[in-house]
N, CA, C and O of each residue as an XYZ file, in Angstrom:
556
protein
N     102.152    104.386    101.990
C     102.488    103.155    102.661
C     101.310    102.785    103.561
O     100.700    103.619    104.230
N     101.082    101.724    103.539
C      99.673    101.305    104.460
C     100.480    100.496    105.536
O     101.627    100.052    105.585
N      99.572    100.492    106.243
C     100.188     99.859    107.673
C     100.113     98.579    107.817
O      99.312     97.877    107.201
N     101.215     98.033    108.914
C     101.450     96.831    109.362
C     100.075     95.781    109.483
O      99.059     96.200    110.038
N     100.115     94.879    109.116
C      99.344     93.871    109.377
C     100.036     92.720    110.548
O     100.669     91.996    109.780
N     100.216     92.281    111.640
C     100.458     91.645    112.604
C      99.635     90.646    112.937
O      98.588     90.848    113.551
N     100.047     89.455    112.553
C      99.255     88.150    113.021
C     100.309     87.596    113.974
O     101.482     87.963    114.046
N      99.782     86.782    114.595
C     100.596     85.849    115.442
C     100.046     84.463    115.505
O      99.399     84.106    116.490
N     100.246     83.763    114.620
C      99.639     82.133    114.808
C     100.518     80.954    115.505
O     101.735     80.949    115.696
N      99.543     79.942    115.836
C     100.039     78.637    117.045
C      99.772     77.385    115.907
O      98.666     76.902    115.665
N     100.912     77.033    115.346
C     100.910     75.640    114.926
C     101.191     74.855    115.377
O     101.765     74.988    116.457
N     100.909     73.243    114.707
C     101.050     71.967    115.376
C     102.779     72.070    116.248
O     103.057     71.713    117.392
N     103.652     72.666    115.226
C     104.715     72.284    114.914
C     105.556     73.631    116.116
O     106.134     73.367    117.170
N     105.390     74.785    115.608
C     106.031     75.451    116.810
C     105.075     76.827    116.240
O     104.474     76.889    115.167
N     105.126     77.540    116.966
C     104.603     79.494    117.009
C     105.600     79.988    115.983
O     106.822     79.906    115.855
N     104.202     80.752    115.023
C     105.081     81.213    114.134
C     104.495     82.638    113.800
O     103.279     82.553    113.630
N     104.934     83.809    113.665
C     104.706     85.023    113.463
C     104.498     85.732    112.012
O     105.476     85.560    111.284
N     103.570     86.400    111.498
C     103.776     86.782    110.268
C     103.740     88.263    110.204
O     103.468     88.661    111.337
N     103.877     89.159    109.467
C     104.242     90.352    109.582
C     103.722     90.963    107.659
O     104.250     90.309    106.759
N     102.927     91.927    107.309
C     102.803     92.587    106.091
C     102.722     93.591    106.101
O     102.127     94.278    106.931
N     103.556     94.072    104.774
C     103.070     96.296    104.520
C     103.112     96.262    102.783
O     103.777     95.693    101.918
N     102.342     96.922    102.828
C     102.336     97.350    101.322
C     102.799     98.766    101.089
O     102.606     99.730    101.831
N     103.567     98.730     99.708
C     104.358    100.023     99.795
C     103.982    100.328     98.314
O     103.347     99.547     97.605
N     104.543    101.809     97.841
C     104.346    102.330     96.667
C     105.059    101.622     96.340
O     105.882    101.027     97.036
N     104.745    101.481     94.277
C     106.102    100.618     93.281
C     106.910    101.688     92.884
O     106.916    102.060     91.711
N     107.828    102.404     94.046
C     108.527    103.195     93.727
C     110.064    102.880     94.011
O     110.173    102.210     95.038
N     111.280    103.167     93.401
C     112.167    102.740     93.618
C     112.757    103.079     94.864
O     113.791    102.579     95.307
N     111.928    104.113     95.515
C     112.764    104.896     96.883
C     112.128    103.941     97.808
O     112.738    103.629     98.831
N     110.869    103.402     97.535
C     110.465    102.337     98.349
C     111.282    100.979     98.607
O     111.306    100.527     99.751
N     111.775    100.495     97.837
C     112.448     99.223     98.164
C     113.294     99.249     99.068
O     113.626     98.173     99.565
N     113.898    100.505     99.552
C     114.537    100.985    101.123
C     114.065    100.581    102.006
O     114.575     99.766    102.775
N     112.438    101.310    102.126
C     111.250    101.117    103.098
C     111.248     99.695    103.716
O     111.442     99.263    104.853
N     110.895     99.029    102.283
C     111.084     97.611    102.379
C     112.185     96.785    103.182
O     111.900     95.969    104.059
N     113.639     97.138    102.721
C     114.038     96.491    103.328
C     114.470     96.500    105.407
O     114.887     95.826    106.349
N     113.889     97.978    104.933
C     114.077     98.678    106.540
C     112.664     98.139    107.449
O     112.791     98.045    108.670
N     111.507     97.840    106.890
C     110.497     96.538    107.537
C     111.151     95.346    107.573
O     110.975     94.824    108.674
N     111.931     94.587    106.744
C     112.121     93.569    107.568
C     113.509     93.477    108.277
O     113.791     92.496    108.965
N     114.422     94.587    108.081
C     115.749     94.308    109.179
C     115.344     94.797    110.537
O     116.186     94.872    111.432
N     113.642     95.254    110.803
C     112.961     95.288    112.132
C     112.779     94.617    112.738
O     112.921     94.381    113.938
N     112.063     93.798    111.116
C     111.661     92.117    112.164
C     112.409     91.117    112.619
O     112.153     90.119    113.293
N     113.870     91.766    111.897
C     114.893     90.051    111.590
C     116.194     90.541    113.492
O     116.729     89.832    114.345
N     116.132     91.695    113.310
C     116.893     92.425    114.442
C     117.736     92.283    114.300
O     117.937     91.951    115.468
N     118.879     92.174    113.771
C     120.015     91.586    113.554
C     120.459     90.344    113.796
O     121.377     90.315    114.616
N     119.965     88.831    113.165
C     119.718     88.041    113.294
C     121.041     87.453    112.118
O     121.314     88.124    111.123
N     121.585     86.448    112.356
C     122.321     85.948    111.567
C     121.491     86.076    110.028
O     122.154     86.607    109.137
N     120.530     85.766    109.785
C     119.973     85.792    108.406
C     119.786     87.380    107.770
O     119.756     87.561    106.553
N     119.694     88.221    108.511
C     119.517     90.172    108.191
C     120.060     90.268    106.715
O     119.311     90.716    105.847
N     121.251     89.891    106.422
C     122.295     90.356    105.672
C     121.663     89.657    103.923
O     121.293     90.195    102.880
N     121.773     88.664    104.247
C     121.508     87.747    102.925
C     119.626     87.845    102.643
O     119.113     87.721    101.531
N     119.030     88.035    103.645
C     117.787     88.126    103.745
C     117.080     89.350    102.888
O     116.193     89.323    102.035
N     117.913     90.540    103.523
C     117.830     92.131    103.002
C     118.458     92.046    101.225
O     117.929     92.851    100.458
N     119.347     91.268    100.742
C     119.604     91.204     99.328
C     118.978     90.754     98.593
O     118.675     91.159     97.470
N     118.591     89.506     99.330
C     117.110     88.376     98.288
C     115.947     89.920     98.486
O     115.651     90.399     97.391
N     115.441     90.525     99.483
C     114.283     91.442     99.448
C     114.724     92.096     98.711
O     114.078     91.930     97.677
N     115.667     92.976     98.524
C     116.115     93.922     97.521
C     115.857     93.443     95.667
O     115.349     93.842     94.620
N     116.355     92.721     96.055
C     116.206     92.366     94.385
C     114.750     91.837     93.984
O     114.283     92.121     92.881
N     114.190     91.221     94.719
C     112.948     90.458     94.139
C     111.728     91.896     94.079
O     110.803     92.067     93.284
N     112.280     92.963     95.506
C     111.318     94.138     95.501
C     111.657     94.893     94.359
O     110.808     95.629     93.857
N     112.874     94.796     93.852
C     113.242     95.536     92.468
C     112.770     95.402     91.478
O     112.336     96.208     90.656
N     112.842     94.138     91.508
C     111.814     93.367     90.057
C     110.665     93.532     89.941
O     110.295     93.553     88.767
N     109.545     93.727     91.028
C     108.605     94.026     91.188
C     108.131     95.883     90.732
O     107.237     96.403     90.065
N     109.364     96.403     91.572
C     109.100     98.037     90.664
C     109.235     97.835     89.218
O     108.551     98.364     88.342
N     110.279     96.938     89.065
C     110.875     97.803     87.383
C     110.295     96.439     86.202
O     110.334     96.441     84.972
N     109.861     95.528     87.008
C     109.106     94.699     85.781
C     108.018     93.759     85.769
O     107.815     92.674     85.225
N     107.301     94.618     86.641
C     105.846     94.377     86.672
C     104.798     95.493     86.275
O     105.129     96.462     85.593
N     103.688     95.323     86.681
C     102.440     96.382     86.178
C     102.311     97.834     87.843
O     101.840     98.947     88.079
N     103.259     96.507     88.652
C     103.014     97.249     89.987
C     103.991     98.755     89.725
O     103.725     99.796     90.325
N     105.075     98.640     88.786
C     105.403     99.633     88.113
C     104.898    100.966     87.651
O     105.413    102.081     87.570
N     103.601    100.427     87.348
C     102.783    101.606     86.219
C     102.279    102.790     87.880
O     102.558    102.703     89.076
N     101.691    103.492     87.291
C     101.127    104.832     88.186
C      99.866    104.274     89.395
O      98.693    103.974     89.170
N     100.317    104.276     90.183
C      99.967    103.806     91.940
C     100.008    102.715     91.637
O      98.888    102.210     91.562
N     100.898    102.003     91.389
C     101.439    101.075     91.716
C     101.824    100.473     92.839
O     102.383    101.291     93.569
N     101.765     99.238     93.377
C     102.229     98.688     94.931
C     102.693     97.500     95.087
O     102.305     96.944     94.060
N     103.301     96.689     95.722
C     103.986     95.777     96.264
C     103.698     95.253     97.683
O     103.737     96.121     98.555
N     103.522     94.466     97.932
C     103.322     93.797     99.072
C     104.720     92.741     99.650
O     105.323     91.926     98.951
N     104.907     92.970    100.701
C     105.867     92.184    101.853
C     105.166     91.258    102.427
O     104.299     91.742    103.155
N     105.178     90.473    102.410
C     105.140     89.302    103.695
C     105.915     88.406    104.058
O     106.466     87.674    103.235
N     106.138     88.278    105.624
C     107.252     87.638    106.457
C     106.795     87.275    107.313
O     106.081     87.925    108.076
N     107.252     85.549    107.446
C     106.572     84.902    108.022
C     108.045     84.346    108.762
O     109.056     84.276    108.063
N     108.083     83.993    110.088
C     109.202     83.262    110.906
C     108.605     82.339    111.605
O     107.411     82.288    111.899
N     109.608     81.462    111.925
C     109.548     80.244    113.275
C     110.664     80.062    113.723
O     111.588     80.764    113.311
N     110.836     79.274    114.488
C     111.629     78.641    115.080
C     113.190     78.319    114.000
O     114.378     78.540    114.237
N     112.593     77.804    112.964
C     113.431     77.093    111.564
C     113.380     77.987    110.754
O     114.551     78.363    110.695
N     112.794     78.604    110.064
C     112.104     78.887    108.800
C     111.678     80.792    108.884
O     110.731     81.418    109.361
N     112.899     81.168    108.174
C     112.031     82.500    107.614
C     111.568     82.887    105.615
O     112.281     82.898    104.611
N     110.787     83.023    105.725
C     109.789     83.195    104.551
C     109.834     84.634    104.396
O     109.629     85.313    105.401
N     110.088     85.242    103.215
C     109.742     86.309    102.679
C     108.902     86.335    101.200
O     109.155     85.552    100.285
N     107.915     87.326    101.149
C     107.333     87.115     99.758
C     106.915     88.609     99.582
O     106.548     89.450    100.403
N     107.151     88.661     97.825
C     106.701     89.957     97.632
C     105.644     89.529     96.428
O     105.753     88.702     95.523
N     104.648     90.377     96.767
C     103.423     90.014     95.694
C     103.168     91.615     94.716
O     102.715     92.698     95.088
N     103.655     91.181     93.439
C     103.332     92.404     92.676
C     101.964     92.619     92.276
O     101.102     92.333     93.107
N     101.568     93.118     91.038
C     100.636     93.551     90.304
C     100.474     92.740     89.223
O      99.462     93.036     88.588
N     101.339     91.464     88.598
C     101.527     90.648     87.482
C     102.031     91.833     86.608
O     102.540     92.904     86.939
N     101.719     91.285     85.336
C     102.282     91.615     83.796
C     103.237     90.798     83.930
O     103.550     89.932     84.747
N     103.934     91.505     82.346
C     104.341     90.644     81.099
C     105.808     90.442     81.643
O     106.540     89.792     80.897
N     106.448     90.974     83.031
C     107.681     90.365     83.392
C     107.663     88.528     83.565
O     106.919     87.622     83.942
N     109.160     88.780     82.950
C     109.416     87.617     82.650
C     110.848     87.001     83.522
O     111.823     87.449     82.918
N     111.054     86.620     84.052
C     112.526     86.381     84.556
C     113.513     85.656     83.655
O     113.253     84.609     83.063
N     114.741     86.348     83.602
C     115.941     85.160     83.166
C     117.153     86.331     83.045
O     117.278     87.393     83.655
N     117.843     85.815     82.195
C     119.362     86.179     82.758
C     119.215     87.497     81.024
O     118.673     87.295     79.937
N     119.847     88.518     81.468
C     120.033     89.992     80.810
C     122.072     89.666     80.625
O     122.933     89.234     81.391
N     122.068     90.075     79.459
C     123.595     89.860     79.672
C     124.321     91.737     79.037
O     125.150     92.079     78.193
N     123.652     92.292     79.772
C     123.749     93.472     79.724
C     125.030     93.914     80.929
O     125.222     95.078     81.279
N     125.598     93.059     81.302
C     126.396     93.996     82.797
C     126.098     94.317     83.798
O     126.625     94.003     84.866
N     124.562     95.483     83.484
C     124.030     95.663     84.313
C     123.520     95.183     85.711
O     123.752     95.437     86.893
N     122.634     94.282     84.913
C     121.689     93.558     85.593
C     120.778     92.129     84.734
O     120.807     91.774     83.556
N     120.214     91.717     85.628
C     119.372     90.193     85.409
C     120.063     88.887     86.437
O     119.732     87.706     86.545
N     121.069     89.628     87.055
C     121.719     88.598     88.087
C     120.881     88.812     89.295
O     121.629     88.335     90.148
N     119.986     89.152     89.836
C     118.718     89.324     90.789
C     118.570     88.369     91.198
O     119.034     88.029     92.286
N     117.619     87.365     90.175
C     116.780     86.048     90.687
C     118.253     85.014     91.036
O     118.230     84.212     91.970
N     119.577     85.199     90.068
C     120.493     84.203     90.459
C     121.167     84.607     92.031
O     121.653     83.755     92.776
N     121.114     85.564     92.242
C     121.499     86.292     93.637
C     120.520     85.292     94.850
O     120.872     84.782     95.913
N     119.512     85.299     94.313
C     118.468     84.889     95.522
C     118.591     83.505     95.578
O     118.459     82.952     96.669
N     118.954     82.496     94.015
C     118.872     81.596     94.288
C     120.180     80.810     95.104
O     120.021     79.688     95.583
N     121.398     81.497     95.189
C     122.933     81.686     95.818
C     122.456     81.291     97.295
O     122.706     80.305     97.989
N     121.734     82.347     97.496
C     121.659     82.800     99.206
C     120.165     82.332     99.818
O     120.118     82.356    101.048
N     119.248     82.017     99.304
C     118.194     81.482     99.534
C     118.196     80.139    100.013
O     118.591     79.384     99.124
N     117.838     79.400    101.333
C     117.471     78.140    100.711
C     116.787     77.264     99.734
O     117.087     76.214     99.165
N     115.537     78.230     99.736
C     114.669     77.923     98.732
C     114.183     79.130     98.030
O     114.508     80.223     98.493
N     113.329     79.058     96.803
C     112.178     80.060     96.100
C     111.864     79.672     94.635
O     112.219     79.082     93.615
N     110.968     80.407     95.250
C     109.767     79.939     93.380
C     109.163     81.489     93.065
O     109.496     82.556     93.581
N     108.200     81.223     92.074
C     107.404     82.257     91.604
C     106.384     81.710     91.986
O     106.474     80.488     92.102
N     104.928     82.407     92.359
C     103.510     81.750     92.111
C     102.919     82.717     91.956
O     103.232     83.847     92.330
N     101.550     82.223     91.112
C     100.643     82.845     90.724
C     100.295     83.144     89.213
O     101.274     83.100     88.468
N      99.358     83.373     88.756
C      99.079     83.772     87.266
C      99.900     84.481     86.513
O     100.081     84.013     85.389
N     100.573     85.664     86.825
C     100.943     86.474     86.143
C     100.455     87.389     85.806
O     101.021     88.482     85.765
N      99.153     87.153     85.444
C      98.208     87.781     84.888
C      97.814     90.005     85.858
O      98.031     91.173     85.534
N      97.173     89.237     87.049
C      96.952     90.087     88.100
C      97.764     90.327     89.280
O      97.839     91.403     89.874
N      98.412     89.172     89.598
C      99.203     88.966     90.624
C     100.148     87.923     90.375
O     100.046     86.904     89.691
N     101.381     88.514     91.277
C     102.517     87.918     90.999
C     103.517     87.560     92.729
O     104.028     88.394     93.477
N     103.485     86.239     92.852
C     104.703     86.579     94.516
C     105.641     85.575     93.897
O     105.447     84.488     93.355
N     106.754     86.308     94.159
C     108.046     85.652     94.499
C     108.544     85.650     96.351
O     108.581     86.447     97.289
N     108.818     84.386     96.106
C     109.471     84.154     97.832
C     110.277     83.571     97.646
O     110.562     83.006     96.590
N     111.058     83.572     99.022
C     112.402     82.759     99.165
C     112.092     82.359    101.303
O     111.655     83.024    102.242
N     112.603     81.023    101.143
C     112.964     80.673    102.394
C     114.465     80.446    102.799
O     115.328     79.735    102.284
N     114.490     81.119    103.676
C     116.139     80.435    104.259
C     115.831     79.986    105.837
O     114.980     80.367    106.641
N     116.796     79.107    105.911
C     116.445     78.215    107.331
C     118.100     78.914    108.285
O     119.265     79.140    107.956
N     117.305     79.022    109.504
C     118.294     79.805    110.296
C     118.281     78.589    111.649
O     117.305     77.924    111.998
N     119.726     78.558    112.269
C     119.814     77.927    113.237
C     119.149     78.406    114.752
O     119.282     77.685    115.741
């Protein structure tokens, strides 16, 4: 696990804080993960729904990306304001693909996030790198 990155920036609009860690693409990690940001969130009305969108999108990132393969890693970033908390996890790319698995199991992930999220997308190539984020707006 590499350590915290801590910015603190002053926008037009209001002070907004960002926060990053990069972790192994290991499944015991996505704990880690979510235990960095229920630090940052403190028990904040958003903790709950916040920690499920991280869970799943950090899941996807272990189990169907390249960040998967051997030293593999994942990146967090969380960004807050006043309005607006931002989470993003940036994999390793590959050939994951998102959509719905009608296995029982699983593939209800990305529909989970899109439930409880205000917002999220995918960006990036695919190729090398991959972030999924989600925003939800807190009172």
């Amino acid at each position: 696990m590499r350590e915290i990155a801590l910015k603190h920036t002053t926008g037009a609009v209001s002070p907004a804080c960002a926060w990053a860690r990069t972790f192994e693409a290991l499944p015991s990690r996505v704990g880690d993960a979510r235990r960095f940001l229920a630090s940052i969130l403190n028990d904040s009305s958003l903790t709950g729904d916040a920690l499920i969108c991280l869970s799943e999108i950090a899941t996807n990132a272990v189990l169907h990306s390249n960040s998967g393969q051997p030293h593999g890693a994942f990146t967090v970033r969380v960004s807050l304001d006043k309005s607006t908390l931002r989470v993003e996890v940036e994999d390793q790319g590959g050939p994951w693909v998102h959509g719905h698995h009608n296995d029982g199991q699983s593939g209800r992930g990305l529909l989970i996030v899109s439930q409880l999220a205000t917002t999220w997308d995918i960006s990036g190539d695919g190729t090398t790198s991959r972030t999924v984020w989600f925003e939800m707006t807190h009172p």
